[in-house]
N, C-alpha and C positions, 0 to 999 in steps of 0.2 A: 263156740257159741250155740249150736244147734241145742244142746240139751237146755239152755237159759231159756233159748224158744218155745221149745214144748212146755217149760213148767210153764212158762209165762202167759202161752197163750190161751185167751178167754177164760180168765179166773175170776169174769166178771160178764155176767150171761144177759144181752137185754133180748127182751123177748119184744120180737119187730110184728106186734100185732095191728091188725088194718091197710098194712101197708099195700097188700096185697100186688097188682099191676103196678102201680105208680111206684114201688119200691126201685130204685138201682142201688147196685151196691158193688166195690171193687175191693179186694183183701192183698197186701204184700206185704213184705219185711221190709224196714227200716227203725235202726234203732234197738239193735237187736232184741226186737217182737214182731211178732204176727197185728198187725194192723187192717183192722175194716173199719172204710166209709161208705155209710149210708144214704143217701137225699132221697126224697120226697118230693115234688113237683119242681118247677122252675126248670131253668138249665140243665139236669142233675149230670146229663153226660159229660156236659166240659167243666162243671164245677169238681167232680170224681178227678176229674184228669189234672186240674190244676191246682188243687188239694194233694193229691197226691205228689207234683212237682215239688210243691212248697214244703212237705214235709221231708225228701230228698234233699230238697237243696238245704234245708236246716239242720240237715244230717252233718253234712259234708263239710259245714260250719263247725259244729260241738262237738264233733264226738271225739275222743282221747286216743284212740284204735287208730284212727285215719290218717296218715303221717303229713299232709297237707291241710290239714284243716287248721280255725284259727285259734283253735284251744290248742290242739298240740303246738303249733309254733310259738304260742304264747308261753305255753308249759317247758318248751325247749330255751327258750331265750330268754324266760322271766319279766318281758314286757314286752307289746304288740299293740299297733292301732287295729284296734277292730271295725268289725262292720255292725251296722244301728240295731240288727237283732242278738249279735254276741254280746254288747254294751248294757243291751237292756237285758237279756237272760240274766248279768252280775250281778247287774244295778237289783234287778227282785230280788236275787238270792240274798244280798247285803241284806235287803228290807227283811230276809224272813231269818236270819241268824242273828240281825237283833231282837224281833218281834221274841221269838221263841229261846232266848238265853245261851245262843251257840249250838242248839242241838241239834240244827240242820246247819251244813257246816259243805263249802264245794273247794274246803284246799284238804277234802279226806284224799284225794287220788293217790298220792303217795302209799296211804294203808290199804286201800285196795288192791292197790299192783303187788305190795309185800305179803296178802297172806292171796296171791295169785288168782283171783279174781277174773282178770281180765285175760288170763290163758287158758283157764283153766286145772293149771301147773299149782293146787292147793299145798300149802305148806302153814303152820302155827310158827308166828315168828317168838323171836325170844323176847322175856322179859324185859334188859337191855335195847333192843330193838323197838321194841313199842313202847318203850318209854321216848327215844329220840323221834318216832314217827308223830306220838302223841301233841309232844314241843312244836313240829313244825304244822300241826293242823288250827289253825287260828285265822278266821275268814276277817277277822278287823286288819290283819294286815295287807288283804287286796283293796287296791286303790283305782278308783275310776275317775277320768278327767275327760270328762266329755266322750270320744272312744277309744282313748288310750287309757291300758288298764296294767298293772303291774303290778306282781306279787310280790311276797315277803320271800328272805333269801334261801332255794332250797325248796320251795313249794310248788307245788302242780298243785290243779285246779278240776275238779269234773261234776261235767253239769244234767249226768246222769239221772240225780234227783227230782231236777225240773224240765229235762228241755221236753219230756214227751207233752207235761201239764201247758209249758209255751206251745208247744208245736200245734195243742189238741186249739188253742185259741185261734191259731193264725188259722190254720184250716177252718173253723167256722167261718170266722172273717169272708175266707171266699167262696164258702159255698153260701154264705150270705146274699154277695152283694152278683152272686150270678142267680139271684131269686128264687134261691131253695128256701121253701117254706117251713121245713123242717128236715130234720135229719139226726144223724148220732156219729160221731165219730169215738170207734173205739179203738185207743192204741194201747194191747194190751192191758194192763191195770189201771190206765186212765180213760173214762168214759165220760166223753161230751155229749148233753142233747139238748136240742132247742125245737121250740115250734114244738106243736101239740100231732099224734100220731092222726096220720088219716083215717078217717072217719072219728076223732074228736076224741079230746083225752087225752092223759099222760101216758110217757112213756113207762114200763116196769123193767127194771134191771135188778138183779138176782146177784147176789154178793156169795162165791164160794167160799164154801165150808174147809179151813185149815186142817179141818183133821179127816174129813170121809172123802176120799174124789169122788168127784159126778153130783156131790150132796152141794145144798147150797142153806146158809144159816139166816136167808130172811132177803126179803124184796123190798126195794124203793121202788113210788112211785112218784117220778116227776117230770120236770121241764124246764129249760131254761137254766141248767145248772152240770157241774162236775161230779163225776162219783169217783174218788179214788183211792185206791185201798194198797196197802201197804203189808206186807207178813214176811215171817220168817220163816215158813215154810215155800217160797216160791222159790230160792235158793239158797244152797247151803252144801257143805260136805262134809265126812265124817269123817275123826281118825281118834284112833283106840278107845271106841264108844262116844264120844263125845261130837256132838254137831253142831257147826262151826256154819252160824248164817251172815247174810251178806250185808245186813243192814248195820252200819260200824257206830260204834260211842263216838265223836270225836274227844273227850275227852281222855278216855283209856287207850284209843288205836283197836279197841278189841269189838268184836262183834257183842251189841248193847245188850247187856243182860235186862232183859224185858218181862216182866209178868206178861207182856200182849201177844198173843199169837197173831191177828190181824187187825188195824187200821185203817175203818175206810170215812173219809172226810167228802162235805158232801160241802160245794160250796161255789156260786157263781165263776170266780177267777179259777179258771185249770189250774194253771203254775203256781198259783197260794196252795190248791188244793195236795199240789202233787207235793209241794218241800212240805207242809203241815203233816202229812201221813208219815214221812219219815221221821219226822223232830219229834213226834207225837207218841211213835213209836220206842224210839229212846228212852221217851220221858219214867212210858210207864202207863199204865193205868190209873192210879191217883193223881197224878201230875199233870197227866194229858187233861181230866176232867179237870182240874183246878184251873189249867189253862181256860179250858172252853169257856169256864164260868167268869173268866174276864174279858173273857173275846167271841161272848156267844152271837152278837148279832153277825159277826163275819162269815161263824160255816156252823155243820153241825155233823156228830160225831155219830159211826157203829163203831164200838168196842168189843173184840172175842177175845177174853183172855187165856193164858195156857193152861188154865186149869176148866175152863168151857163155861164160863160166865159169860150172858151175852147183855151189854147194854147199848142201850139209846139215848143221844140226848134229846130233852122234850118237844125241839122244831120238827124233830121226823115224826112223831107220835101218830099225825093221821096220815102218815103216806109211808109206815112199814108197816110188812105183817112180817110173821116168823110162825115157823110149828112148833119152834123152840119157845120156852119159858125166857122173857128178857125183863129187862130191870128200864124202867125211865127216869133216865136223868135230870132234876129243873136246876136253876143255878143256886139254887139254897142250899143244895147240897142236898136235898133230900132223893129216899130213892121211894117209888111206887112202882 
């Protein structure tokens, strides 16, 4: 998991201007990323601390790797009462596999584990084989009753997609209510900020460039919302020329042939934000836009595609800049 770390950490740069003295800030792994939180006045030392608890312990919950958690015993036995945040991580994912037509999808594990993902151990499975993997990824057939939740037969579950976008919320939550007035929780590719930076203003986070390291293809500025970005350059491996990234169709079982190099959804809910940048991913570039334009009051979109097209849909308009030439998206379809 170390090399997953390094691509992953800070591929999304916020610049902590004003903060100055009153900043604290704590950084560790969980989840395999590089994780820093932020605060800005109030409690910020025991909120860091109990922030950080809370994203541990909701580790120890989701994650697939961990042989006692309650995704793996669920994965292992096929049914499991959960605990009220594994119920509710499902219960959003349900909501966002139908919102988006399947293409965010948490019974992919099975095709993760086969083209070796979670060892590292990369292999391209066969034809044959991802056609059977393909059959069993269909999320209409997990079922949730109240905290008892049960899959369809033959399927694992992984909530890789969303728990960092859950986790980045719960943490707010309490460095809220221990009276941080603001702050940013960055986990990895999901960036949470709320409250305005000290001495007044939004915060600016720097969205990197898929193709240049160190380069970054355009700033937000804001408050009070998610930024989280999704590529297929953050992991991937190659064999006999061909590179083979992580982000899976569940349709095909195969890694989503995508016109989009990155995805980044920008939108109050973390965990919408976080499953929207994969499904989005998938879709495409037309498709992703065809999406927004029925669901634009919900989030709003940077789009960089593989061939270095860079667009915006029109809510970001006065809060990006770029040195890049970019396209604005409105929902008419039109581009300016």
């Amino acid at each position: 998991m170390k090399r997953f770390i390094a691509l992953s950490a800070a591929f999304i740069l916020v610049f902590l201007c004003g903060c100055a003295s009153e900043k604290q800030s704590v950084s560790f792994i969980a989840m395999d990323t590089v994780m820093t939180l932020t605060a800005c006045g109030g409690r910020a030392d025991a909120a860091l601390k109990k922030a950080e608890s809370e994203i541990h312990r909701l580790e120890e919950l989701f994650s697939v790797t961990l042989p006692d958690s309650e995704i793996s015993r669920l994965n292992a036995n096929g049914s499991a009462e959960l605990s009220a945040d594994s119920a509710a991580v499902i219960e959003k994912a349900a909501e966002i596999y139908e919102l988006t037509g399947g293409c965010f999808d948490i019974t992919i594990s099975p095709v993760v584990d086969a083209w070796g993902f979670y060892t590292d151990d990369y292999r391209v499975p066969s034809a044959d084989e991802l056609e059977k993997l393909a059959a069993l990824t269909n999320g209409s057939l997990v079922t949730l009753s109240g905290n008892s939740a049960l899959l369809g037969e033959g399927q694992r579950i992984d909530l890789g997609g969303i728990a960092k976008g859950y986790a980045a919320d719960k943490a707010a939550e309490i460095m809220k209510s221990c009276g941080v007035g603001s702050g940013i929780i960055a986990l990895g590719g999901n960036i949470l900020l709320f409250g305005s930076r000290p001495g007044g203003g939004p915060w600016r986070t720097a969205i990197k460039s898929p193709d240049i390291p160190g380069e970054y293809i355009g700033t937000i500025s804001a408050t009070d919302t998610s930024i989280v970005t999704s590529g297929a350059y953050q992991r991937y491996f190659e064999r006999d020329g061909v590179r083979w990234h992580h982000i899976f169709d569940p349709a095909t079982a195969r890694p989503a042939e995508s016109d989009l190099a990155s995805v980044t959804v920008v939108c109050p809910d973390s965990a919408l934000a976080d499953g929207l940048s994969t499904a989005l991913f998938v879709m495409g570039c037309d498709k992703a836009l065809d999406f927004w334009r029925l669901h634009s009051g919900m989030f709003q979109l940077v789009l960089y595609t593989s061939d270095g097209r860079l667009c915006i849909t029109e809510g970001l308009k006065d809060c990006f800049s770029s040195k890049t030439d970019y396209e604005i998206i409105d929902i008419h379809g039109a581009l300016r």
